[in-house]
N, C-alpha and C positions, 0 to 999 in steps of 0.2 A: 711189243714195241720193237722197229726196226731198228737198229742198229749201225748204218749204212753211217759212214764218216764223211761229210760233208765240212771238206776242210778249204773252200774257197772262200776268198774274203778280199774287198776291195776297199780302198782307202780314196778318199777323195781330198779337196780342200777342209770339207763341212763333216764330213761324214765318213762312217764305217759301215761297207755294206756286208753283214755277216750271215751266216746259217740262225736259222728259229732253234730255239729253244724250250722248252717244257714251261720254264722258267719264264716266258713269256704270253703266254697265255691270258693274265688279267690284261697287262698293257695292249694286247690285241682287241681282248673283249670289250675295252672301255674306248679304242680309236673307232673300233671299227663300228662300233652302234650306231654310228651318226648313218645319219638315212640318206645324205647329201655325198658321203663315199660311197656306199654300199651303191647307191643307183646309177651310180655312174661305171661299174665293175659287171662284168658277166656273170663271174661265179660266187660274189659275194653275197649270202641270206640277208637279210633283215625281216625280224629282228635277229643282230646277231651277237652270240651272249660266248660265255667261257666254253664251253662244249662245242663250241664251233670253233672256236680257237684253237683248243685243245687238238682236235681232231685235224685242221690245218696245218700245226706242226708234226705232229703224228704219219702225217701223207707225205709232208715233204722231206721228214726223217727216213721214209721206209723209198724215196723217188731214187730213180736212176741217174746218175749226176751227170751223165753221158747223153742223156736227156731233156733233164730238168733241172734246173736250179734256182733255188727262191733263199731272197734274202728279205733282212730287214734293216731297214735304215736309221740309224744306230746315231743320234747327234749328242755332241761329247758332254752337252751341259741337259740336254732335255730326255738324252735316254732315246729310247724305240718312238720313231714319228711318221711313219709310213712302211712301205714295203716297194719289192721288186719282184716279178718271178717271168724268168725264161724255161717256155715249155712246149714240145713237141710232140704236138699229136701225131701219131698213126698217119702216115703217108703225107706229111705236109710236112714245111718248114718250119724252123724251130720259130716262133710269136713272145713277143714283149707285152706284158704288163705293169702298171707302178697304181699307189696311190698312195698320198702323204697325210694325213691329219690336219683335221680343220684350220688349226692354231698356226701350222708352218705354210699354207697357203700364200702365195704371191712372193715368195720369198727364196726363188731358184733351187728348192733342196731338189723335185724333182727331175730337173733338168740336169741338174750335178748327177744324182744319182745315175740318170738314164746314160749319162754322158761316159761316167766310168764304167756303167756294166757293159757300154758298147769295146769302148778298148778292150774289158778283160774278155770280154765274148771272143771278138778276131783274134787276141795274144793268146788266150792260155785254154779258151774253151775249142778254137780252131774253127768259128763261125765266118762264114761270110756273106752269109744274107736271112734277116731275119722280116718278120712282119711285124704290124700291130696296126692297131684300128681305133679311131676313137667316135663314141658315138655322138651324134651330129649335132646333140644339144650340149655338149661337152669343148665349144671349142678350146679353151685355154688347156686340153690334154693335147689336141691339135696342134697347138704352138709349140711346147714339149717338146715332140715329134719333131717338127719341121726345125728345131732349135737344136736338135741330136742328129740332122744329116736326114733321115725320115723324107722321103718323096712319095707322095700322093698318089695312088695307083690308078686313079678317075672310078673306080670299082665300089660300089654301096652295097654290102651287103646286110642283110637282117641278120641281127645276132640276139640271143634270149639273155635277157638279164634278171637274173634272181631275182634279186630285190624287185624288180619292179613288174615282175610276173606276169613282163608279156617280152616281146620284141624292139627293139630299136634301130632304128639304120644308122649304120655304123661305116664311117668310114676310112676304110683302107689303104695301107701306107707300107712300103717297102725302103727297107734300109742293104745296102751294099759296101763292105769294108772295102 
């Protein structure tokens, strides 16, 4: 197990966006089962059970924080109810992703959330321009976006999603501190 101190942590109105923990692994396993998150996410399995969990925090325990950083979205009375994670592949710009739990649907946590990782991105990560995508049967991840500054690149690209083990056109959005 890595080691690596992942000591970033954002405060919202609603929320606490913090480093994963060991210790979260059931509450992962039991948001993320639902098949209505998972197919909406690229890199998310279903079915996806504790050992996928497990192994999520595992990765993002051992990531390069200069790189990557993923949190979980922490509400004061309901405990862990979604995620965040900003990650940069190999030759590309650093990419946003979120997803919240069935239950807190419709209910702005994502847009809070998306909204504080963006300040702490440009304040204290030193970003200035990230992407993300949503796919195209997904609009209200769309709103999200365009609700966080997020501008539409006119760009569809196919992106492979786990869960749904094929491809989806997804579409591409650039944000500018």
């Amino acid at each position: 197990m890595c080691l690596i101190e992942q000591t970033s942590r954002i405060e919202t109105r609603r929320l606490t966006l913090r480093a994963p923990a060991l210790g979260d692994a059931p509450r992962l396993a039991a948001l993320m089962a639902d098949y209505d998150i998972a197919r909406m996410t690229s890199r998310v399995p279903h079915p996806y059970d504790l050992s996928h969990a497990a192994g999520f925090i595992e990765k993002a325990q051992c990531s390069d924080p200069r790189l990557d950083q993923n949190f979980l979205l922490e509400h004061e009375d309901d405990g862990v109810i979604g995620g965040l994670g900003l990650s940069t592949p190999p030759g590309q710009p650093p990419e946003v992703g979120y997803w919240v739990g069935r239950d807190w649907w419709g209910r702005g946590f994502a847009s809070e959330a998306l909204q504080g990782a963006l300040v702490w991105a440009s304040r204290d990560w030193k970003k200035r321009y990230l992407v993300a995508g949503h796919f195209t049967d997904n609009p209200a991840s769309g709103a999200v976006l365009c609700r966080a500054g997020f501008l539409y690149t006119g760009e569809v690209q196919a992106r492979h999603s786990i869960a749904r083990g094929e491809e989806a056109p997804t579409r591409m959005m650039v944000w500018v501190a």
